[in-house]
Residue, then its C-alpha position, 0 to 999 in steps of 0.5 A: x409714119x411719124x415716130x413720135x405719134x407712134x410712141x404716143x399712140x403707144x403710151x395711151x393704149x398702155x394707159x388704156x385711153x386709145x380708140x380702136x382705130x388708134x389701136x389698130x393703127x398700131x396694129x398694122x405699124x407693127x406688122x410692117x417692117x420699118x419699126x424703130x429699134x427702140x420698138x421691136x420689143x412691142x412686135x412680138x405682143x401686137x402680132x399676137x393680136x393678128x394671130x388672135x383675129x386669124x384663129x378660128x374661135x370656138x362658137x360653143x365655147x362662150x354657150x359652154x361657159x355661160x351654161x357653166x356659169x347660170x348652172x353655178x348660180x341655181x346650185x348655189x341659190x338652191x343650197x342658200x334656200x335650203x339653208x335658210x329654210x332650215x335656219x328658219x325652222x329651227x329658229x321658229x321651233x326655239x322661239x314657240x319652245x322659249x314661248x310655251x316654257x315662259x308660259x307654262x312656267x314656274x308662275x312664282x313671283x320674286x321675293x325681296x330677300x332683304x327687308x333693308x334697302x340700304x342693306x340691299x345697296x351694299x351687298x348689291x355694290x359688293x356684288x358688282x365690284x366682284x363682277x368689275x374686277x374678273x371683267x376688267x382682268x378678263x378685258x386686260x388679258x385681251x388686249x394681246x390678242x386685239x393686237x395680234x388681230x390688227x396685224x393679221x387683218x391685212x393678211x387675211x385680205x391678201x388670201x380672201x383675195x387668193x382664195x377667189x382667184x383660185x376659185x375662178x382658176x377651178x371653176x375654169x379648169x371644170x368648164x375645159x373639162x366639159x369642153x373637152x368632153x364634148 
């Protein structure tokens, strides 16, 4: 065999852009003994292949793991349901309580405690500036901590990522329990 197609057969398939006829051409390249030296180091991987086809799979294995997985997924849709069924109770029970106390509540009406609209601006102008300054001190004190967010966000990214990956680790390690089990 041409070695020069062999080590483009090669560059494609780590590229993942071979057919499988090309990758079982490479297949069968690596099982025979005239390999270039400066390809030996694939003879080890593709034998691998071979091993993996001789092997006798585990029918029930894949049965195992789909049951597995349809059983994860009707025990979360049942704990979501409850949830939401219980956040929408509540969320039902506050608004006919907030309705019935709007309702049955103090019917007085307003009174205007100045007579003055100028006087009513001022203190109302007063009253707002109060309130402006406590917000913008609050707003300034914050700013620290705006930055300390918007270095931590790529972490934060990083353990989601760790975190899902442990998670399919353990459901995986409970379906080779069951597996063994049986």
């Amino acid at each position: 065999m041409e070695q020069q197609r062999i080590k483009q057969i090669l560059h494609s398939y780590f590229e993942g852009e071979t057919t499988e006829q090309e990758e079982q051409l490479l297949i069968e390249y690596f099982r025979s003994d005239q390999i270039d030296p400066e390809l030996i180091q694939y003879k080890a991987f593709f034998a691998g292949f071979q091993e993996l086809t001789n092997s006798k799979r585990d029918l029930h294995l894949e049965e195992s793991i789909m049951d597995h997985i349809l059983e994860q997924e009707h025990r979360e849709k049942t704990h979501y349901r409850w949830l939401w069924q219980s956040v929408s109770g509540i969320a039902a029970a506050l608004l006919i309580g907030l309705l019935a106390v709007n309702y049955y509540g103090n019917s007085r009406q307003w009174q205007d405690t100045y007579s003055n609209p100028d006087q009513a601006y001022v203190e109302a102008s007063r009253t707002l500036q109060y309130v402006a300054g406590y917000y913008q001190k609050g707003i300034g004190n914050l700013k620290p901590v705006k930055k300390l967010n918007e270095a931590v966000t790529p972490l934060n990214k990083s353990i989601t990522t760790l975190e899902k990956g442990f998670k399919q680790v353990e459901q995986l390690e409970k379906v080779k329990e069951k597996i063994k089990q049986e």
